[in-house]
C-alpha positions in Angstrom: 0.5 -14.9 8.3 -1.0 -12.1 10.3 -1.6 -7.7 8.9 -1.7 -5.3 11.3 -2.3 -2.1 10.6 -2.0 1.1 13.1 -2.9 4.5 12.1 -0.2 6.8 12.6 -1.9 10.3 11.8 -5.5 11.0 11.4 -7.8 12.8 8.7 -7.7 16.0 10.5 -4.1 16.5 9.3 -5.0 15.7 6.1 -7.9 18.4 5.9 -5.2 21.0 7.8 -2.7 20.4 4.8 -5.4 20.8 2.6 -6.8 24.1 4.0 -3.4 25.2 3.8 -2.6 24.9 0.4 -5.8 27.4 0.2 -4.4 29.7 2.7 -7.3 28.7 4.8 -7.2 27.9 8.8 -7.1 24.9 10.3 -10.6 23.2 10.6 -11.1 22.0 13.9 -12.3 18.7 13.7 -11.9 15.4 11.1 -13.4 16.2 7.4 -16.7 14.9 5.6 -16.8 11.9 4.2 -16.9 13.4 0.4 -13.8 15.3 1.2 -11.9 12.2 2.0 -13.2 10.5 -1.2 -12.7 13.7 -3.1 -9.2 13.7 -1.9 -8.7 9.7 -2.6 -9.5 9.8 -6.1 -7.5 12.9 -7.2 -4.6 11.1 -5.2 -4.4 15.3 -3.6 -0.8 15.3 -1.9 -2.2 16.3 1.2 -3.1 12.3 1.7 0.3 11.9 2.3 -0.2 13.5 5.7 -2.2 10.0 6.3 0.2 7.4 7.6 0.2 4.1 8.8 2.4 1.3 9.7 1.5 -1.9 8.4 2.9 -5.4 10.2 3.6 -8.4 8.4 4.3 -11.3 10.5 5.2 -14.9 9.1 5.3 -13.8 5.4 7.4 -15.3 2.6 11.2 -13.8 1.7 10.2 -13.3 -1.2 6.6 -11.9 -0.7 8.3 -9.4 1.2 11.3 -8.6 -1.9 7.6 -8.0 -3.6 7.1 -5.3 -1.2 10.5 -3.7 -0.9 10.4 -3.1 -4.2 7.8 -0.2 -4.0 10.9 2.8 -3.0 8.4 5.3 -2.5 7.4 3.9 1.0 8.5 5.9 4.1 10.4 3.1 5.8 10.7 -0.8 5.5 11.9 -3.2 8.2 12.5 -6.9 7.5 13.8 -9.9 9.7 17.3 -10.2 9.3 18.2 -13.3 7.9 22.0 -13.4 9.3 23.1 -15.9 11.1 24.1 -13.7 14.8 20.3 -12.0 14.4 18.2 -15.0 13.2 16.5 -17.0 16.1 17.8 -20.3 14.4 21.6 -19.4 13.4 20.5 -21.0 9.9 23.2 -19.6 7.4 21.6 -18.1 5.1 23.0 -19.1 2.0 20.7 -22.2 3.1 17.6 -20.6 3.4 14.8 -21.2 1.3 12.8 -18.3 -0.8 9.8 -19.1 1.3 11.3 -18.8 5.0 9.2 -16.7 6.7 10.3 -13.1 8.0 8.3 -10.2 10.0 8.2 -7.0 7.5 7.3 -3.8 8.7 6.5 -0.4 6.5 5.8 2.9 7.3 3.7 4.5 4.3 0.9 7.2 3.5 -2.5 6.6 2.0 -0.7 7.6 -1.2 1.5 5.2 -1.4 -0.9 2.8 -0.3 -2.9 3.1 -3.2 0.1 3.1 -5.7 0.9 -0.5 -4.0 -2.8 -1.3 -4.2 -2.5 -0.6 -8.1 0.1 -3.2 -8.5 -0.1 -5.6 -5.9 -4.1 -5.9 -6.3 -3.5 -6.5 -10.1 -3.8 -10.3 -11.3 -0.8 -10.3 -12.7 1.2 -9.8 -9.2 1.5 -12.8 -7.7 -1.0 -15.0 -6.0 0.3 -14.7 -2.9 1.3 -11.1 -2.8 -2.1 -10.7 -3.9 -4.0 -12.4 -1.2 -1.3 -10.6 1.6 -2.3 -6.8 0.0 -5.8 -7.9 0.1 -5.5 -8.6 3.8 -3.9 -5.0 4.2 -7.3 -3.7 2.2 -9.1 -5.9 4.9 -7.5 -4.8 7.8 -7.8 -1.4 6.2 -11.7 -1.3 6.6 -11.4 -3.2 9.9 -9.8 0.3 11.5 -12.1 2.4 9.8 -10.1 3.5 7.0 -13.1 2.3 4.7 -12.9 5.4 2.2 -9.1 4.9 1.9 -10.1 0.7 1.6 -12.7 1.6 -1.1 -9.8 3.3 -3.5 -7.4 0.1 -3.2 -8.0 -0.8 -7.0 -5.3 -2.8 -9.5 -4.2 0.0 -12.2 -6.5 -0.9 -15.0 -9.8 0.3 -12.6 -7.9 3.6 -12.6 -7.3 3.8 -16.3 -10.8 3.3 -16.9 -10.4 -0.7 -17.4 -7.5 -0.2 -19.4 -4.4 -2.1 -18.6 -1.1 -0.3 -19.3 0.7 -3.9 -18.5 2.8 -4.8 -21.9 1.6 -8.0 -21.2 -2.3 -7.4 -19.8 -3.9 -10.4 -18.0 -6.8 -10.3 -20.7 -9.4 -8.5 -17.8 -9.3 -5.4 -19.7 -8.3 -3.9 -22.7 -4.8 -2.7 -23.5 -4.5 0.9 -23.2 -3.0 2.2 -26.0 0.2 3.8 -26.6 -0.2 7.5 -27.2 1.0 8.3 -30.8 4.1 10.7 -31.3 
């Protein structure tokens, strides 16, 4: 199983959008440090102006069903598994959950950190676990260590409160607001 990760846009468009908003000019040149974690933990909407495209190669079906699942993402591509595309001809229908496929998505930092909240949390699955950690990995491997730094399961944003109906037992359940 192999995570590659290429950066699609850079910082300096997420300051630009940013400066925007506040009828400012553009800056010039990539922002400080403390304005990309600024803009990380308040989730800003101009970090949507930071994409990626993330490569999965070799993963399992349904590791990658894990992944579809997440609709806000820009783009997903996954191996066909039909029998005129597939480099075996296997029928499909005869395919086992765990055949491997390539899986391709084109996502912001945003949605990167939504994905981070629940594939990073123990109660996602071991395996979809350990691939997003890999994307975290890869994540400080190009640079993107600010963005890596804010890939946290959901309860480290609820201050170690889990919102799950049925919590893994790290945290405390958060509680239901009362009506």
């Amino acid at each position: 199983m192999e995570v590659k990760i290429t950066r699609l846009t850079d910082w300096n468009l997420v300051v630009d959008e940013a400066r925007r908003t506040a009828w400012k000019d553009s800056l010039g040149h990539e922002p400080s440090q403390n304005f990309k974690m600024k803009a990380l933990m308040s989730r800003h909407s101009p970090i949507q102006a930071l994409l990626f495209r993330i490569e999965f190669k070799d993963i399992p079906y349904w590791v990658s069903v894990h992944l579809v699942r997440h609709h806000t993402v820009d783009g997903h591509w996954v191996s066909s598994q039909r029998p005129d595309r597939s480099p075996t001809g296997t029928d499909r229908h005869s395919l086992p959950q765990d055949a491997l496929v390539n899986h391709d998505i084109i996502l912001n930092a945003q949605e990167i950190l939504y994905i981070s909240k629940k594939r990073l949390c123990t109660k996602a699955s071991k395996e979809t676990r350990e691939i997003w950690s890999k994307v975290v990995s890869e994540l400080r491997n190009i640079g993107e260590v600010e963005l890596a730094a804010f890939c946290k399961p959901e309860c480290w944003w609820c201050g170690d409160r889990c919102p799950e109906s049925s919590p893994c037992g790290m945290c405390p359940t958060k509680e239901m607001p009362q009506l």
